[in-house]
BATIKE-245683 format. One record per residue: residue number from 1; residue in one letter; chain; x, y, z of N, C-alpha, C in turn. Coordinates in steps of 0.05 Angstrom, whole numbers. Example, Ala and Ser with C-alpha at 12.3 -4.5 7.8 and 13.67 -1.06 7.14 Angstrom:
<atoms>
resi, resn, chain, n_X, n_Y, n_Z, ca_X, ca_Y, ca_Z, c_X, c_Y, c_Z
1, A, A, 264, -114, 156, 246, -90, 156, 264, -66, 156
2, S, A, 257, -45, 142, 273, -21, 143, 258, 1, 157
</atoms>
This chain:
<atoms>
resi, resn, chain, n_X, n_Y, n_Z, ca_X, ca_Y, ca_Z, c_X, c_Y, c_Z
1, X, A, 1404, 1438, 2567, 1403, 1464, 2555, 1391, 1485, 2575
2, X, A, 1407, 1510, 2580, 1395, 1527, 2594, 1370, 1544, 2584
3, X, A, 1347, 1546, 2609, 1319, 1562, 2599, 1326, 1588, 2607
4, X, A, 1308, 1601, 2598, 1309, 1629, 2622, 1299, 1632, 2638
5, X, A, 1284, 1608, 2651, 1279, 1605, 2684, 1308, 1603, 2699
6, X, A, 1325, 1582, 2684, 1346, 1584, 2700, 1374, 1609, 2709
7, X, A, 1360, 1632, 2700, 1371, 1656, 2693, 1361, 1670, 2719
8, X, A, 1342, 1667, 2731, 1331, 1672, 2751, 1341, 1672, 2778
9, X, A, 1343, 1685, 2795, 1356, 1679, 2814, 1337, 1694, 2836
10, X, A, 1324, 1678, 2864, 1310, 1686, 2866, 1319, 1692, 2896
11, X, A, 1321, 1716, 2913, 1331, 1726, 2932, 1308, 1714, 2970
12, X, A, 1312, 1699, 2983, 1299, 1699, 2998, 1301, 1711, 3028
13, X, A, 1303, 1746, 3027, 1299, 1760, 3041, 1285, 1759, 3052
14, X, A, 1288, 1743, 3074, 1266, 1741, 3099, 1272, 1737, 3120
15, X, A, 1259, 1736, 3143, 1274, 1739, 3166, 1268, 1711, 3181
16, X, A, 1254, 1700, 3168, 1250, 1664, 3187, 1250, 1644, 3164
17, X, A, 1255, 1620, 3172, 1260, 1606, 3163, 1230, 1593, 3146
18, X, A, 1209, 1595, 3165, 1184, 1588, 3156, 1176, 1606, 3133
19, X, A, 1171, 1623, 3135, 1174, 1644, 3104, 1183, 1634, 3083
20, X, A, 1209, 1632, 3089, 1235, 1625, 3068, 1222, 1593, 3057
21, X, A, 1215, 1577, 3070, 1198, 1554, 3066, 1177, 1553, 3043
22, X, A, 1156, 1568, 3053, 1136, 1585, 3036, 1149, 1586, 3004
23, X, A, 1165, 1610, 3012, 1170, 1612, 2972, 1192, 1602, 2964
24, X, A, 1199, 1576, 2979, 1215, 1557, 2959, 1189, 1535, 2953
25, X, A, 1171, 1527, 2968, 1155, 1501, 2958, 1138, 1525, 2939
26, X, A, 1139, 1553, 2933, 1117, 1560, 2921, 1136, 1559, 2894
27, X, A, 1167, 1570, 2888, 1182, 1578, 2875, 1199, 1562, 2862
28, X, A, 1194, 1535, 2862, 1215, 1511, 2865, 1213, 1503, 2835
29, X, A, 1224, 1505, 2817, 1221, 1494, 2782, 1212, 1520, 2762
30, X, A, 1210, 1545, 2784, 1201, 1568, 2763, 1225, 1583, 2763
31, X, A, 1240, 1582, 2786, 1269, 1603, 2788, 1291, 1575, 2774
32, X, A, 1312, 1598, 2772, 1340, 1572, 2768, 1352, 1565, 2793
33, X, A, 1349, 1593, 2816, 1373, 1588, 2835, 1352, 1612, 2857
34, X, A, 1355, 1599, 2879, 1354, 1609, 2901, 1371, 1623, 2917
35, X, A, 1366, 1650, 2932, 1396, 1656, 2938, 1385, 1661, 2964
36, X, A, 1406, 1655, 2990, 1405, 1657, 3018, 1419, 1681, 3030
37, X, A, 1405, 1701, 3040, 1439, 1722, 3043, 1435, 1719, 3084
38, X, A, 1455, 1743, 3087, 1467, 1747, 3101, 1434, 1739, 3133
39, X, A, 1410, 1759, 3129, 1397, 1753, 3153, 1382, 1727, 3155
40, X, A, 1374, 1706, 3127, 1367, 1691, 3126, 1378, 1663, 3143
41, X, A, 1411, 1663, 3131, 1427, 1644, 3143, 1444, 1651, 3166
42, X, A, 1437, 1680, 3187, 1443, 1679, 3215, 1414, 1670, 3230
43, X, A, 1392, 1678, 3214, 1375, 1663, 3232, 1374, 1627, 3226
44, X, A, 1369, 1619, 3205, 1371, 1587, 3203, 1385, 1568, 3190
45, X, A, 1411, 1580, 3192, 1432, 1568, 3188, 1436, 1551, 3165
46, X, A, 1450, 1530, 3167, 1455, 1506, 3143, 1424, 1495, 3137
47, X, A, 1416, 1486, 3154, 1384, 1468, 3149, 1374, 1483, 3128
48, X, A, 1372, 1509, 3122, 1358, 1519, 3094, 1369, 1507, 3082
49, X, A, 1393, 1508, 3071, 1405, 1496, 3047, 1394, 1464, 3038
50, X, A, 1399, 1456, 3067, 1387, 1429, 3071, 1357, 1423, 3055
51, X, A, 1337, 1447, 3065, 1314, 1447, 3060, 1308, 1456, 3034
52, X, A, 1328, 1473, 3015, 1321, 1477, 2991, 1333, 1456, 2975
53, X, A, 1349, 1443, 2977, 1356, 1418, 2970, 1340, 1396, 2966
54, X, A, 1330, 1387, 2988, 1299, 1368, 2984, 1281, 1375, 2971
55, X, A, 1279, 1414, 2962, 1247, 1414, 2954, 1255, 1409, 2919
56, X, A, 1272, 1407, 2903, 1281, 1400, 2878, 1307, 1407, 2879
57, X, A, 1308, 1409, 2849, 1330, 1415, 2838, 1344, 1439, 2830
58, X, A, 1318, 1463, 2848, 1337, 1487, 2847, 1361, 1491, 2859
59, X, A, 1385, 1510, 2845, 1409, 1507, 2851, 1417, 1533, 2869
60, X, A, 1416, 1534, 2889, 1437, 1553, 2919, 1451, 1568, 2912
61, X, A, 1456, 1598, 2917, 1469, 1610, 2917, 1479, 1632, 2949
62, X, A, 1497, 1625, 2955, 1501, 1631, 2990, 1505, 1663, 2981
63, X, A, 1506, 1677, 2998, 1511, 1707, 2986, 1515, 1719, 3009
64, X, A, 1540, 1709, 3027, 1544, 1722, 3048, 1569, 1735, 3045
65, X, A, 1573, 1754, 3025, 1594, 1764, 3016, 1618, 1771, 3030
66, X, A, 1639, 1751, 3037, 1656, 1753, 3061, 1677, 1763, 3065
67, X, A, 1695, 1782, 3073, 1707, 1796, 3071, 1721, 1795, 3099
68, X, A, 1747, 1786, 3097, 1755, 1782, 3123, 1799, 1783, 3115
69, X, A, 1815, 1780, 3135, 1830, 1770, 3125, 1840, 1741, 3111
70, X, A, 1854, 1735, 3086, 1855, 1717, 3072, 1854, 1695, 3089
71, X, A, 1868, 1687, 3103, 1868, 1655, 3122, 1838, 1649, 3134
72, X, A, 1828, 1674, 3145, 1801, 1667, 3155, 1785, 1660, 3128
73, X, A, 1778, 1671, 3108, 1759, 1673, 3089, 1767, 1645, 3079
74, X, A, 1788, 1634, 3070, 1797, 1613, 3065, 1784, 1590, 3079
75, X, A, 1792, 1584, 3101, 1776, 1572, 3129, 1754, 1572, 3128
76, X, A, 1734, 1591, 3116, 1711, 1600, 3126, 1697, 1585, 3091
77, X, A, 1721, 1580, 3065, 1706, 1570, 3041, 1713, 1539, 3042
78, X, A, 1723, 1532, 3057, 1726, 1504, 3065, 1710, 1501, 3080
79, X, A, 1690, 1505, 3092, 1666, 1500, 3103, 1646, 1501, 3084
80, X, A, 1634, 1526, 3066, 1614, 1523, 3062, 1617, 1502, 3033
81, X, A, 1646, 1495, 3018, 1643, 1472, 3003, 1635, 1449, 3011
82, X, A, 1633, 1451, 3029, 1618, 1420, 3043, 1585, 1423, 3035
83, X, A, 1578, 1449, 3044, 1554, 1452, 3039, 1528, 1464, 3011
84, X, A, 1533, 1445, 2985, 1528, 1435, 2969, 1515, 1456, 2951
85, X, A, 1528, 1482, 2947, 1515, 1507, 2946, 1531, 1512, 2912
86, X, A, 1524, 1531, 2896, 1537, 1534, 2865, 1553, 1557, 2875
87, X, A, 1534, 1572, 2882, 1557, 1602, 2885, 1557, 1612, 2909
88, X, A, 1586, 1626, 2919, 1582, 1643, 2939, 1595, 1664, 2934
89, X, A, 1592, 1682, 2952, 1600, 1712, 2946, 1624, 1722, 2963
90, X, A, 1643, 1739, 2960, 1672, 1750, 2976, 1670, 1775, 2963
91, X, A, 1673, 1798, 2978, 1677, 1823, 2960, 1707, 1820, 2954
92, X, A, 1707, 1841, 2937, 1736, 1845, 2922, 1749, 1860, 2939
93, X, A, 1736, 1882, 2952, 1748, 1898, 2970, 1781, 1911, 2961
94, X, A, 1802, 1906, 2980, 1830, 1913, 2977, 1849, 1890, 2969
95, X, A, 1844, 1874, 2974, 1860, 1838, 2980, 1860, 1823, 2952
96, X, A, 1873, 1825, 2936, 1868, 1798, 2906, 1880, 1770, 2922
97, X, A, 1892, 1781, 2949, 1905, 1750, 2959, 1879, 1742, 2978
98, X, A, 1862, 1754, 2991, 1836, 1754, 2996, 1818, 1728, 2977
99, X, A, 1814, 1748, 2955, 1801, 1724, 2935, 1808, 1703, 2923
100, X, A, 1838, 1698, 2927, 1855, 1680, 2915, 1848, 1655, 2939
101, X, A, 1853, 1669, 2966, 1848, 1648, 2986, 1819, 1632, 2984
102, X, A, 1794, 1645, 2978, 1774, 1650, 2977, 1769, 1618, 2952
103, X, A, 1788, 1615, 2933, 1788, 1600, 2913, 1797, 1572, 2914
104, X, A, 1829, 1575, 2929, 1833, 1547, 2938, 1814, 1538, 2966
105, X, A, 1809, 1565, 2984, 1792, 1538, 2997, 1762, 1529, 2989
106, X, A, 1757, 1538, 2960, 1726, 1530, 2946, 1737, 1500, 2936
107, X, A, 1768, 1490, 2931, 1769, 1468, 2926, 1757, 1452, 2909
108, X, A, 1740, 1477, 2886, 1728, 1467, 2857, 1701, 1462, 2860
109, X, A, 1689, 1468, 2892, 1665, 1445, 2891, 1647, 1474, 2895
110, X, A, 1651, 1500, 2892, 1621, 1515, 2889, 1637, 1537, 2875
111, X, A, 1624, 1560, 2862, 1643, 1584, 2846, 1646, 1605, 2873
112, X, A, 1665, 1618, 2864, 1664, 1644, 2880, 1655, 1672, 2859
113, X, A, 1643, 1683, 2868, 1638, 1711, 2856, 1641, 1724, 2875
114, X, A, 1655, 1747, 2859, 1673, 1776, 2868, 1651, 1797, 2866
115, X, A, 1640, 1806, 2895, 1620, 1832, 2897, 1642, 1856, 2885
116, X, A, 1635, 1866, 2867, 1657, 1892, 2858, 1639, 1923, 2866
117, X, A, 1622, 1931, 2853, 1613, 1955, 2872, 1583, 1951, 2878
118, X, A, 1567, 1946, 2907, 1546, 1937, 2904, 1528, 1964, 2892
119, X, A, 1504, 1946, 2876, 1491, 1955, 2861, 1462, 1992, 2877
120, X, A, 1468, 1987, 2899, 1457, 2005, 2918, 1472, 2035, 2920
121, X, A, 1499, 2035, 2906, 1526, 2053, 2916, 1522, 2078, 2893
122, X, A, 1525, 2094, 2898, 1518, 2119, 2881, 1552, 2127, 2878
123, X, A, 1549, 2144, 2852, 1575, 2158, 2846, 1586, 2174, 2868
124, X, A, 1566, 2190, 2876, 1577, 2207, 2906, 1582, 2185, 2925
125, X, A, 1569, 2167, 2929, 1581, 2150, 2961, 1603, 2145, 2956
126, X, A, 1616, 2145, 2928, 1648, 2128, 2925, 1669, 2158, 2925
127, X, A, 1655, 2172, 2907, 1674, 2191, 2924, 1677, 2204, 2948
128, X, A, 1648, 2203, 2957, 1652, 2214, 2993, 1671, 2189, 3007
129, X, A, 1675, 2172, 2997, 1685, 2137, 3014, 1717, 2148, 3003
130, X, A, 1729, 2166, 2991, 1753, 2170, 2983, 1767, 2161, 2960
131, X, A, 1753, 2146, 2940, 1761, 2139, 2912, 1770, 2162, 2897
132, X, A, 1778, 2163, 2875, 1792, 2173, 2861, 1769, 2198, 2840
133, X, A, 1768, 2214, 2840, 1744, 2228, 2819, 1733, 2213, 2802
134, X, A, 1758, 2209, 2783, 1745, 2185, 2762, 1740, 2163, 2761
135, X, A, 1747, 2159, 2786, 1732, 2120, 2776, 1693, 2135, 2805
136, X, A, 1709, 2157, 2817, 1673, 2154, 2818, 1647, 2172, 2805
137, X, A, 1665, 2179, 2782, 1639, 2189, 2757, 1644, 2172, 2742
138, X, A, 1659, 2152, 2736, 1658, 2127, 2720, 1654, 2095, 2733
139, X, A, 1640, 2099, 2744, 1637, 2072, 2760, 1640, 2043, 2746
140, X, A, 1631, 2053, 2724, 1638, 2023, 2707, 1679, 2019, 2706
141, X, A, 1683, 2033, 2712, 1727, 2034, 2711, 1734, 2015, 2736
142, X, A, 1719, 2029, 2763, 1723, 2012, 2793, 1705, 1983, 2785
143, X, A, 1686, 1981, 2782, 1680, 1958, 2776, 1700, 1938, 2756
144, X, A, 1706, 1950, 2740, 1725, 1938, 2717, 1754, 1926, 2736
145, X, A, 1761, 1943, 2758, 1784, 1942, 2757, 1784, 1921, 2782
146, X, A, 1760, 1915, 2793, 1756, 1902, 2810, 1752, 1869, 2795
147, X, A, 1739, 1870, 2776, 1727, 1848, 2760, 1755, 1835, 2756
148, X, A, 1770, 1850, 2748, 1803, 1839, 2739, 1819, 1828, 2767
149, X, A, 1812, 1836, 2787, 1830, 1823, 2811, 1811, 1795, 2820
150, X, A, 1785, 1797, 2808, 1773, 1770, 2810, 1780, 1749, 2798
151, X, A, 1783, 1758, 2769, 1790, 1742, 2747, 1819, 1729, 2749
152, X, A, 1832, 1750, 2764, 1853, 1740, 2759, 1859, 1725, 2785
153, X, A, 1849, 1728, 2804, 1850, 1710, 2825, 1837, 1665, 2822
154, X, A, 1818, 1677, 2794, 1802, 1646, 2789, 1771, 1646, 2803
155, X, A, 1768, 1668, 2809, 1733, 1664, 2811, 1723, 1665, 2788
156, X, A, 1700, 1655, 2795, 1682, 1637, 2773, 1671, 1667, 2755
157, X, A, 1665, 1684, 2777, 1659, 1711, 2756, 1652, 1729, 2790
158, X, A, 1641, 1753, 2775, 1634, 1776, 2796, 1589, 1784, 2792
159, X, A, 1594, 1800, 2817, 1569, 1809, 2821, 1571, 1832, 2804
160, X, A, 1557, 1849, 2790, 1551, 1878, 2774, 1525, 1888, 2765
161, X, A, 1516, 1909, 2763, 1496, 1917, 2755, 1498, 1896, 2718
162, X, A, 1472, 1910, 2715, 1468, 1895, 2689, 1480, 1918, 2668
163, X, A, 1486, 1932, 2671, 1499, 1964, 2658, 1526, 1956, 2657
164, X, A, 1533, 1941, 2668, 1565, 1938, 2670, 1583, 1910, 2657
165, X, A, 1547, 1893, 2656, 1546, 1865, 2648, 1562, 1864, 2623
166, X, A, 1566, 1882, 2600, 1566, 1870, 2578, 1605, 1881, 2575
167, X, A, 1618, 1898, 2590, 1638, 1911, 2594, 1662, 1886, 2611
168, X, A, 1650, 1879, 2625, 1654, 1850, 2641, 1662, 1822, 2608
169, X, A, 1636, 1816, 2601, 1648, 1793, 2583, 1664, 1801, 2559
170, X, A, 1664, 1827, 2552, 1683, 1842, 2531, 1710, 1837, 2546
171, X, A, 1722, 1841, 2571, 1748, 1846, 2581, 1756, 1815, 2582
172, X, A, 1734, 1798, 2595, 1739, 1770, 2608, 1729, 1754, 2595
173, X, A, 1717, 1757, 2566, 1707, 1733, 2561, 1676, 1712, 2565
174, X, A, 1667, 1701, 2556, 1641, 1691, 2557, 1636, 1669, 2580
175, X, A, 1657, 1659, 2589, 1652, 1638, 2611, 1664, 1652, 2634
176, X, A, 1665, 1682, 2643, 1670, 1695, 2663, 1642, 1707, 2666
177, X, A, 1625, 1692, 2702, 1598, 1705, 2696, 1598, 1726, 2696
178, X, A, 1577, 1739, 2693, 1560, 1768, 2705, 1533, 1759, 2720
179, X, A, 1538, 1764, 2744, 1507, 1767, 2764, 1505, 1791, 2770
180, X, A, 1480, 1795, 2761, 1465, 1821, 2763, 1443, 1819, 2778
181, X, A, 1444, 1844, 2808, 1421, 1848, 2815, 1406, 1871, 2810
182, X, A, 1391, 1882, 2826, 1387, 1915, 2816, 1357, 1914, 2787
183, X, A, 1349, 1885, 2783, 1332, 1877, 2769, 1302, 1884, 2768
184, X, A, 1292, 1904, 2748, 1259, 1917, 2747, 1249, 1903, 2729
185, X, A, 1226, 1897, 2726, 1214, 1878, 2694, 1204, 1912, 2681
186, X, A, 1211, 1902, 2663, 1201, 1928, 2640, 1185, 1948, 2646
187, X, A, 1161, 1934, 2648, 1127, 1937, 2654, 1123, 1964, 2676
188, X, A, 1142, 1958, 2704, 1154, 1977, 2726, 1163, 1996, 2713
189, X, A, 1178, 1992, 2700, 1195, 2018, 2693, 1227, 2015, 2715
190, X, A, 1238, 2034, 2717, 1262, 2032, 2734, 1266, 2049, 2762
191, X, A, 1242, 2060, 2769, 1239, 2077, 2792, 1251, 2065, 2803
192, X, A, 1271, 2079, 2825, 1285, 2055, 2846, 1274, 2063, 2878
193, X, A, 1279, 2037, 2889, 1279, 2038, 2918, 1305, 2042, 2929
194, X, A, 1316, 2017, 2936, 1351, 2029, 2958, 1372, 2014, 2932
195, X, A, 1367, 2016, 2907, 1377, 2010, 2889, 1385, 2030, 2869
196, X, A, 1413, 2031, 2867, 1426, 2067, 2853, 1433, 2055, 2819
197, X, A, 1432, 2023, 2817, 1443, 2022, 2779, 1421, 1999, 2780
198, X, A, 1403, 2007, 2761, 1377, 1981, 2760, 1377, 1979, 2725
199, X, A, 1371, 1957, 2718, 1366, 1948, 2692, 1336, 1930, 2691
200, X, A, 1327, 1926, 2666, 1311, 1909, 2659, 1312, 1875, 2654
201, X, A, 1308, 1857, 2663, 1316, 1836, 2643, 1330, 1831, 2625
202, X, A, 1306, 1848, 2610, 1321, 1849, 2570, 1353, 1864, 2577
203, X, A, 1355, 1885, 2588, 1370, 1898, 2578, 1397, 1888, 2595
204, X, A, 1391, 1873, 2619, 1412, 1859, 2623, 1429, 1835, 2622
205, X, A, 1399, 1823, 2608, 1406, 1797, 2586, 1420, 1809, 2560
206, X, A, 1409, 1824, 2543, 1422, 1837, 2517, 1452, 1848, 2528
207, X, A, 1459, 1858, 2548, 1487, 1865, 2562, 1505, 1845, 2566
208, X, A, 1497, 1812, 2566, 1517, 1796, 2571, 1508, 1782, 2601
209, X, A, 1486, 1791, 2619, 1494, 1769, 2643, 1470, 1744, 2645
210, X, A, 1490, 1732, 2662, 1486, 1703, 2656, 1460, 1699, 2683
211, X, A, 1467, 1712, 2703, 1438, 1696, 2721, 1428, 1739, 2734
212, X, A, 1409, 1741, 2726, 1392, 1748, 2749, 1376, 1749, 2775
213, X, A, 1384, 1773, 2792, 1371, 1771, 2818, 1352, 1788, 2822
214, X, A, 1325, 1772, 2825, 1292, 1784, 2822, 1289, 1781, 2850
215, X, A, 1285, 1799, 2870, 1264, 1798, 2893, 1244, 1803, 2894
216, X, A, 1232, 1833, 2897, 1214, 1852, 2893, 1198, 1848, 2874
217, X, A, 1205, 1846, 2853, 1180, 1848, 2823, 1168, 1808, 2829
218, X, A, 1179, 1797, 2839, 1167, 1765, 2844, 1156, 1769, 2866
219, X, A, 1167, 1771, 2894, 1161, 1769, 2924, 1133, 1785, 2925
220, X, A, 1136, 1812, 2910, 1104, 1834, 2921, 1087, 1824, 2903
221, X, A, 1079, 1811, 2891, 1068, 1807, 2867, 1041, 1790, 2876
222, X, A, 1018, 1790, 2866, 992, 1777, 2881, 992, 1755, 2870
223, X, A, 1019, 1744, 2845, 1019, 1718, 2849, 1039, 1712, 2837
224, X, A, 1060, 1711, 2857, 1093, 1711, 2853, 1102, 1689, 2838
225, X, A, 1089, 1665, 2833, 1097, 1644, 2814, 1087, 1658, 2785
226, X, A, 1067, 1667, 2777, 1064, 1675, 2748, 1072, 1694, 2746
227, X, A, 1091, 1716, 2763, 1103, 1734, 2764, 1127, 1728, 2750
228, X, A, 1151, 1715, 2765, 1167, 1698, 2757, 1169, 1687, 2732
229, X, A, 1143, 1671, 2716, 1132, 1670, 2693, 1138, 1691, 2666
230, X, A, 1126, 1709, 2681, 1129, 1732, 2658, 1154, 1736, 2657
231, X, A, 1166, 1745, 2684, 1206, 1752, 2676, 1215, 1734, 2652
232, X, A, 1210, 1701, 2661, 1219, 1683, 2640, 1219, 1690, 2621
233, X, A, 1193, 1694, 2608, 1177, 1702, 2581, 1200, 1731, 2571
234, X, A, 1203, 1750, 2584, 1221, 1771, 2580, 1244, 1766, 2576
235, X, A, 1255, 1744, 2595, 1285, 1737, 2585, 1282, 1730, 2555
236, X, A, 1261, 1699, 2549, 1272, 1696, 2535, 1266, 1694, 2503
237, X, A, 1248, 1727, 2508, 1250, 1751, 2485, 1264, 1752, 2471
238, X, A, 1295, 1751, 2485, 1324, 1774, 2477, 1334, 1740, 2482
</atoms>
């Protein structure tokens, strides 16, 4: 049965591997899922995975959201199914044959999730980027419409704010995830840093998504395991 620890997803933004070390033996049975992104795994490669693997039974999430042409990205998910991970990430970008590729070469053995608009992107950056007026004063429409070239491609689900979470399992259903980052604990409030759509826990658990991504409110914290703690406790409030 799932807790609301395992709802947790805990980001290890760091830039060495020894760090990253640190708050998995500190973080290991309080998060559900660890996630590795992009500067973590150019500096230490597969061996993290390796190394979060031995420290229990928290479950990997690769998050090197890849975006390339279909054959490469393909190529590129037949590799990391070897390497024993639940989720990885492909934006949705322009390509549904992109994410389609993205699927057969996951070959069943990790999910793919579809980045649809990252959670940092403001209504003006999508229209200064050339979108359409309305989908960029309605951002939940481009997200939507992106969620659907995922879905329909066979990824396991997409990345979204927690605002968008509950619009997502209304179109797709309850076993299409929602990962939500962009995550404040209550207590904060929602002031943002380089984050433009932020939610609460509650409010993006009560929205429909299935795993949250906590860095900041766990990582700064003067004691990031009972930090983590409390989120739980908030999840599983609602």
């Amino acid at each position: 049965m799932k807790q609301a620890k395992d709802a947790i997803v805990f980001p290890l933004d760091v830039p060495s591997a020894a760090e990253a070390e640190k708050y998995i033996q500190l973080l290991a049975g309080e998060v559900g899922m660890f996630k590795v992104g992009l500067e973590l795994f150019i500096q230490a490669g597969p061996d993290i995975i390796r190394f979060i693997r031995d420290a229990g039974d928290t479950r990997i999430f690769l998050d090197l959201k890849l975006h390339d042409i279909p054959a490469t990205v393909g190529r590129a998910m037949k590799r990391v199914a070897d390497l024993g991970v639940a989720f990885v990430t492909v934006h949705c970008g322009e390509s549904p044959k992109m994410l389609a590729a993205a699927v057969d070469g996951s070959g069943g053995k990790v999910g793919v999730l579809g980045v649809t608009v990252l959670t940092s992107v403001s209504s003006e950056e999508i229209y200064a980027a050339g979108f359409q007026r309305e989908l960029a004063e309605d951002m939940g429409r481009l997200v939507l419409k992106r969620a659907a070239m995922a879905h329909e491609a066979g990824c396991a689900g997409v990345i979204c704010s927690g605002r968008e979470a509950g619009v997502i399992k209304t179109a797709f259903g309850p076993d299409f995830l929602a990962v939500t980052p962009g995550i404040r604990p209550a207590r904060e409030g929602t002031s943002s840093d380089d984050q433009a759509r932020i939610t609460t826990p509650a409010q993006a658990v009560q929205n429909g998504a299935d795993y949250l991504v906590i860095g900041r409110p766990i990582r700064d914290a003067d004691d990031p395991r009972a930090a983590a703690r409390r989120i739980a406790e908030e999840i599983a409030a609602v």
